[in-house]
N, C-alpha and C positions, 0 to 999 in steps of 0.2 A: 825275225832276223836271227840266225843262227850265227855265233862266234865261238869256235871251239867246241866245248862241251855245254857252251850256258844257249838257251834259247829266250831272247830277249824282246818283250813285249814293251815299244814303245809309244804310247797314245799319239801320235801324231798330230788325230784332229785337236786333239786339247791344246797342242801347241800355239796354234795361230795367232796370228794378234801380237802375239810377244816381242821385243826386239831385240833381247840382252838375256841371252839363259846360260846361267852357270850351271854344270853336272857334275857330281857326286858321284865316284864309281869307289866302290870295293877296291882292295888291292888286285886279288884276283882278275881284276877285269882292264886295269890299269895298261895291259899289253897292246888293248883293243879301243884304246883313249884315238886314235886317230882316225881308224875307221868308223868311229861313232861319231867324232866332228863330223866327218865328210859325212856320213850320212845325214845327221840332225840339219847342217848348214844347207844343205841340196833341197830337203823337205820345209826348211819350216823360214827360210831366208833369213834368218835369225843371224847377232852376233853369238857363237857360239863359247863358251870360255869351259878352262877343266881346271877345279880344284887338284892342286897336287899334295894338297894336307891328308894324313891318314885319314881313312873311316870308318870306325868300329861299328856302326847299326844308325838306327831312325834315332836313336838318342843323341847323334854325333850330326846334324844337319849345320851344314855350312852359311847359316843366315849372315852371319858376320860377315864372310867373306861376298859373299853376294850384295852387301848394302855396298861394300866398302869398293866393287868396282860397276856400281850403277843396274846391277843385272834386276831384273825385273819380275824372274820365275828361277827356282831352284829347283832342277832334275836333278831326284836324289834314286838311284840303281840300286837294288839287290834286298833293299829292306823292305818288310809292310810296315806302314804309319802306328804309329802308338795313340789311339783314340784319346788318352786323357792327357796329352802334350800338348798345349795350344802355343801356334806359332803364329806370329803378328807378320807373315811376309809369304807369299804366295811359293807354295811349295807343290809339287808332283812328285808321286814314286812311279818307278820302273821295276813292274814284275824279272825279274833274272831266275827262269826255271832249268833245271837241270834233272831233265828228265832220266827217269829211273824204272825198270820191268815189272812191270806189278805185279804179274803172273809168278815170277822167280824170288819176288819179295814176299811174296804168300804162301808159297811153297817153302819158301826156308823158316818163317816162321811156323807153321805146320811143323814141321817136323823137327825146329830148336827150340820152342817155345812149352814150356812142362802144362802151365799152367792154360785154362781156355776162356779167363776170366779176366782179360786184357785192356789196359788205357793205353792207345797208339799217339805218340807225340812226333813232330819234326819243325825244322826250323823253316825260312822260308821258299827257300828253293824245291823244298817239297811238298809244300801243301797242298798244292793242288791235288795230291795222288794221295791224300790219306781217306777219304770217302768210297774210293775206287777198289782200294785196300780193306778197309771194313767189308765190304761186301761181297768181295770173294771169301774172307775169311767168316764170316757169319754164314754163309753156304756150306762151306764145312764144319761147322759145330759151334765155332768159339761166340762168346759174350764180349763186344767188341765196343771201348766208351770211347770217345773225341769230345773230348769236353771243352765249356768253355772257360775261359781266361777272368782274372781279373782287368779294371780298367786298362790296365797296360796292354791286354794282348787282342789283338787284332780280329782273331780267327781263332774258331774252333780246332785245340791239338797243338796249338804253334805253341815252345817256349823257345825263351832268349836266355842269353846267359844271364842275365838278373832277375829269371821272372817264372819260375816251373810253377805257375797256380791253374793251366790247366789239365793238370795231370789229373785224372778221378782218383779220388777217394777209397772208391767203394772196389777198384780192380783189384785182384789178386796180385798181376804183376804189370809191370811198365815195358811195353817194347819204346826204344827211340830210332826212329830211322833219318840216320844221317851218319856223317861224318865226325873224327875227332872223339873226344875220351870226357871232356869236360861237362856237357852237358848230362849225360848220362849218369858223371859220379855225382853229379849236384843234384839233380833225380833222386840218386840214392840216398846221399844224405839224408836231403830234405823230408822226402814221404816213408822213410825204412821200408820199403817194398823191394823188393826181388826187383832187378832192371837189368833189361837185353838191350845193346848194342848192337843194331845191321848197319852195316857199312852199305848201303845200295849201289855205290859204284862198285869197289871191290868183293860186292856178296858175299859179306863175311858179318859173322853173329858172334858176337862176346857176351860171353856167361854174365847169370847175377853174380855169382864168385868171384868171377875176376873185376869185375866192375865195381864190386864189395871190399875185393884188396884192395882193389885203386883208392878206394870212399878212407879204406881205414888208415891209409898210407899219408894220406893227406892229411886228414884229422892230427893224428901224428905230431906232423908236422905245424899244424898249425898250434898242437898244445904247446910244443914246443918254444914256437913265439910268445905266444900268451906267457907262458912262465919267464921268460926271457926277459917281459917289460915291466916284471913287478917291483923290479925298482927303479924304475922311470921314473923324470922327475922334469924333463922339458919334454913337453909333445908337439908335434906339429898335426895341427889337421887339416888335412887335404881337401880341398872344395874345387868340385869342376864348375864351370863357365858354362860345358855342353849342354844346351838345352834339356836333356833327357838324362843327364847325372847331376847335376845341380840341384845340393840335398845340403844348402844353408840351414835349416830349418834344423836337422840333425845334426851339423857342425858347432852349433850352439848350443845344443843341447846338452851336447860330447864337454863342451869347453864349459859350460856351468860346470856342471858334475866334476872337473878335473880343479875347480878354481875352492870344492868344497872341501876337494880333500888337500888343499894345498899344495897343488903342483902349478906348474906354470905351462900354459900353452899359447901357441902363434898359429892363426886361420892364416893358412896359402891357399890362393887361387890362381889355379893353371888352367889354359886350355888341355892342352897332350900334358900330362904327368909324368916327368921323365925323371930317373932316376940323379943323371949328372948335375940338371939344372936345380936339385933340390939341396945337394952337396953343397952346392953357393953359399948356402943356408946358414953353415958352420955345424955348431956340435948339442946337435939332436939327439934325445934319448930312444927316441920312437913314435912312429907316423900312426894316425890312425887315419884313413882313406874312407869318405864319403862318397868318392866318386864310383864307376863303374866296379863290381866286388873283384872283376877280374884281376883289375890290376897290385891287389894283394894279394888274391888265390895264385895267379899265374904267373907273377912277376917277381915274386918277394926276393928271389934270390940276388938279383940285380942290381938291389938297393942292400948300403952295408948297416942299417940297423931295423928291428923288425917294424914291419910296417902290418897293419891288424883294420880288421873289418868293426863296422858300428858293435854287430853280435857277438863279436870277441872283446869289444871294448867289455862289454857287459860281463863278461867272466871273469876278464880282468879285476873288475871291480867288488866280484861278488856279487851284482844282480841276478846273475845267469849262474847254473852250475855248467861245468865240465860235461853233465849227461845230457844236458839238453842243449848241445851244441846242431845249429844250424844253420843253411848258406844267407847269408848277407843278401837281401832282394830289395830291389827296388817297383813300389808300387804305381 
């Protein structure tokens, strides 16, 4: 089924049997919530339901929502499963491919790419084309690695935004093919390699350089907070509910260590982290976020006092120095 730009592989036969399935779309795909009822409802004579709550990845699966109006299968769209998540409630994912020229993606890196000693990464809407991609480029000369992931990653090459462990080691440099700026500066942080940027829809290729400002722009910024919370003295820590951010285990870890050095802190547990609904709170010195890293890396601005990732907590504290700063993952 073709909708716009995404080409969407629905298991259909897996449906049957069912009589209550709620679906899980992306925002992105949120435009095309009707014609996927009508579809789903035609084929599988199911009652059909759509979460209207955001959904950030396989980490974010709506079991809640699905106990709580009877549904009996969770159609979750646009992510692959995270293998070491176990979920006590019948869940499906839906491939969302967004096809991309492989011929023109190998061609640009050929001729942007310095180095010929390459780990090719992407998210999920392209994996399927990254084997296809090796192998044109391996015809032309380069050492081409797709490696694989820790428990969290599904496939060979894929990362998320919590999880760049299948990036090789042993490459000279990191191409990422996909969209947006994020993934690629957490690339760079994380492994200090040289990393290209292709945009596959807009066929366009950002230098390690720029990709490098971006890395040190951020860093920056985040030393910035880090310095900002060292005389903190009330912490909030942040715990998600979402199956696949729910990182209790480190929330207490975080609140021992703050109880030794005599500070005082409060475990909050949200589903969606929002900045307004934390304000409720009263007068916080500074959050530290065990759920998604995103939502420190990406959001911090939104929120008016610093809000710091688990691996910042640690420099905060002097566990960690300043040089061995690295992105917050979830394994």
């Amino acid at each position: 089924m073709i909708l716009g730009s995404y080409r969407i592989e629905i298991p259909f036969e897996e449906l049957k049997g069912y009589k209550r399935i709620l679906i899980q779309l992306p925002s992105g795909l949120k435009i095309y919530a009707r014609k996927i009822v009508d579809i789903l409802e035609e084929k599988t004579k199911a009652d059909i339901l759509v979460s209207s709550d955001p959904c950030f990845g396989a980490c974010d699966l709506a079991v809640d929502t699905a106990l709580s109006v009877d549904a009996d299968l969770l159609l979750h769209f646009g992510h692959l499963p995270i293998p070491n998540l176990k979920i006590d409630f019948p869940v499906k994912f839906v491939d969302v491919i967004m096809d991309i020229d492989v011929s023109s993606v190998t061609d640009l890196i050929i001729s942007g790419v310095t180095e010929k000693n390459i780990s090719i990464v992407t998210t999920a809407q392209h994996i399927r084309y990254l084997n296809e991609i090796r192998k044109n480029l391996e015809k032309r000369g380069c050492r081409v690695r797709i490696d694989e992931g820790d428990g969290r990653i599904a496939q060979p090459g894929l990362v998320l935004g919590c999880n760049f462990s299948s990036v090789s080691r042993d490459a000279g440099a990191v191409v990422f093919v996909g969209t947006g700026t994020f993934h690629p500066v957490g690339i760079s942080i994380s492994t200090r390699k040289p990393v290209y940027s292709l945009d596959p829809i807009s066929m366009t290729l950002t230098s390690p350089n720029e990709i490098s400002t971006m890395a040190d722009k951020l860093i920056r910024r985040r030393f910035y907070l880090i310095t900002a919370s060292r005389d903190a003295e009330n912490f909030g820590i942040l715990v998600s509910k979402k199956p696949g951010q729910n990182r209790m285990d480190v929330a207490l870890n975080i609140r021992k260590k703050l109880e030794e050095m005599g500070k005082k802190s409060y475990i909050i547990v949200a589903d969606t982290i929002q900045p307004d609904m934390l304000r409720d709170f009263g007068k916080l010195d500074c959050f530290i976020s065990t759920a998604c890293p995103r939502i420190a890396l990406d959001d911090h601005e939104m929120f008016d006092i610093p809000i710091l990732t688990p691996v910042e907590f640690e420099i905060l504290t002097g566990e960690r120095s300043f040089d061995d700063y690295i992105f917050d993952s979830i394994t």
